[in-house]
N, C-alpha and C positions, 0 to 999 in steps of 0.2 A: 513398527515391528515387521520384522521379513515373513513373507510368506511361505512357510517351507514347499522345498520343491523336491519331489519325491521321483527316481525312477525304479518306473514297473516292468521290473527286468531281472533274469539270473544273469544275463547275457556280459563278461567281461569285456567283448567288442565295444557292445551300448555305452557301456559303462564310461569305457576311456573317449569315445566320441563325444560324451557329454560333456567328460571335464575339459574338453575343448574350449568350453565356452567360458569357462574361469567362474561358475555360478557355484554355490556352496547347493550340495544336495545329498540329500540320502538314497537308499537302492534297496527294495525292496520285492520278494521274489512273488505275482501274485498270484501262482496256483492255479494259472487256468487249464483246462482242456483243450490242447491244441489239436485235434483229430478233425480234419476237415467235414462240414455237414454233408451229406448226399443234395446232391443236384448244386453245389455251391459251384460258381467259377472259382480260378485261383484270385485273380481281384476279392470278388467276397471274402474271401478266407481269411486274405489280410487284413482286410479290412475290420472285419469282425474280431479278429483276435485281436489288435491294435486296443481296439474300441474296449472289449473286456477286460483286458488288463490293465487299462488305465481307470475305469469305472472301479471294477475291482476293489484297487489301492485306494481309489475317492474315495469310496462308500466308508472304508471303516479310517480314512482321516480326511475328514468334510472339512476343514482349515488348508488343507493342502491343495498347491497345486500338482500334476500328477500324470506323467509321460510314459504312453505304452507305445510302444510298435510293435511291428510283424512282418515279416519277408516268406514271400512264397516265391521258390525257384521252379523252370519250369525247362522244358528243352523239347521240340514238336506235338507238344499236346502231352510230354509225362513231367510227372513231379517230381521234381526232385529235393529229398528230403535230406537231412543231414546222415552223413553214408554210416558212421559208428563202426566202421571197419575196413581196414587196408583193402581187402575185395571188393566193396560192394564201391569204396573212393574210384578206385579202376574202372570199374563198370561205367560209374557216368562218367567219367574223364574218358572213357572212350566212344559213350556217345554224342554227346557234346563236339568232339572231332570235325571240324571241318564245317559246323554249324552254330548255327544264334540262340542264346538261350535270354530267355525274360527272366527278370530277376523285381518283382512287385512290390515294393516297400512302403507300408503303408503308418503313419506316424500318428497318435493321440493326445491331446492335453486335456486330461478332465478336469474340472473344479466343482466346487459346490456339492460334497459327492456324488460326482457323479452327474449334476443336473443338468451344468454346463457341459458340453463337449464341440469340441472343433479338430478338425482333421484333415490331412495330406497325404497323397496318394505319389511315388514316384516311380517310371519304371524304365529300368536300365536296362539296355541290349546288350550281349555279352557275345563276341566271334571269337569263336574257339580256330587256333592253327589246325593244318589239315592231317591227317595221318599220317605222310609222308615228313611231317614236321613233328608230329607227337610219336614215336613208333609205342609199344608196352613198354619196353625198356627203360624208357624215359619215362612218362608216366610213373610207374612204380619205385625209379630213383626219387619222381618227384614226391610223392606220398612218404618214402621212406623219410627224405630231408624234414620234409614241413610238417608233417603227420595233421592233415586237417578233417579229421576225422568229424568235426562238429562243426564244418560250413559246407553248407548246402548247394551242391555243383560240385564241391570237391575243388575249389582252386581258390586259396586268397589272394585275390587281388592286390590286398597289402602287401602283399610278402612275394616269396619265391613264386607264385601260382598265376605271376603279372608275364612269365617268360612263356605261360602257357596262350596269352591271349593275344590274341591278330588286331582287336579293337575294342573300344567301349562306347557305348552312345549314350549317352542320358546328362540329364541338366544338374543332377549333383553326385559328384562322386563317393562321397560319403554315404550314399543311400547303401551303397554297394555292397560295402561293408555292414549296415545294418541300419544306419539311423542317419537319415537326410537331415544334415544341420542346416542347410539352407531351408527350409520348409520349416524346419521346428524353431528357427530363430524367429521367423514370421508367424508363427502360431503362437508363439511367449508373447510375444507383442503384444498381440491382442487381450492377453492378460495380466498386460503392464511389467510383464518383465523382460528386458534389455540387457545381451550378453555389452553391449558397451557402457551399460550405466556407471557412473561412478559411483552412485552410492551401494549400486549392489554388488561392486566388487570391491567394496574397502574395509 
């Protein structure tokens, strides 16, 4: 009998990165508090939310296995949180200009509700073009076209928001986007599931 595999996510990004892997899964949203603790690094943060929202969804389906992540952006010691508004999009896309931003994704598989847990930390460097390359103008066409008003830094990567970036550094590209499949394909493993199995994709 298959193990259901659950992801702990509202996130449609997560969502479609998973069905990458061709595994049958359900998605579920699990309610956590994501407001960062006082004196937390942004590491922490991720880290911790990853962790509770794949606990979370364990605890009330102990049969399941059960996949949280969490991404904290960040750009010279500020946070940068999903903008929610054409304004606030500009503001980091203007400060981001010309500079590196961290981008910390941190990945969970709980089982056992909860009992078991193992986890992956990635983090991708992100060089933003310089001002004389981003002027507002652009910027704000760019927001108008893509309207990424719900990722965090304000530029996807996937999309139009790649003509904003100078470079990327990090070991998988998918983190970027939200959810390191190279890290969570290794992390299944160790709970016996294999996006190349045959039997658990037929």
């Amino acid at each position: 009998m298959r193990t259901p595999l659950i992801l702990a996510s509202s996130s449609p990004y997560r969502r479609e990165l998973l069905s990458r892997l061709r595994l049958q899964f359900e998605v579920l949203s699990p309610q956590v508090d994501e407001t960062p603790h006082h004196g937390e690094s942004f590491l922490q943060t991720a880290v911790r939310l990853a962790r509770e929202k794949a606990v979370a969804i364990a605890q009330s389906h102990p049969n399941a296995i059960v996949i949280g992540a969490d991404q904290v952006a960040s750009c010279e010691g500020e946070r940068l949180d999903k903008p929610g508004t054409a304004e606030r999009a500009l503001e980091q896309l203007r400060l981001q200009r010309g500079k590196t931003s961290e981008f910390i994704t941190a990945v969970c598989v709980a089982a056992k509700a909860g009992h078991t847990v193992k986890e992956a930390v990635v983090v991708t460097r992100v060089r933003f073009k310089n001002a004389a390359a981003l002027p507002d103008g652009l910027l704000a066409h760019y927001i108008a076209l893509e309207n990424p008003l719900d990722c965090a830094g304000a530029a996807k990567s996937e999309g139009l928001g790649i003509a904003l970036i100078e470079s990327i550094e990090g070991p998988d590209p998918t983190a970027l986007v939200g959810l390191p499949l190279i890290a969570l394909t290794n992390l299944l493993k160790a709970f016996g599931l294999s996006a190349l199995s045959q039997d658990e994709n037929q």
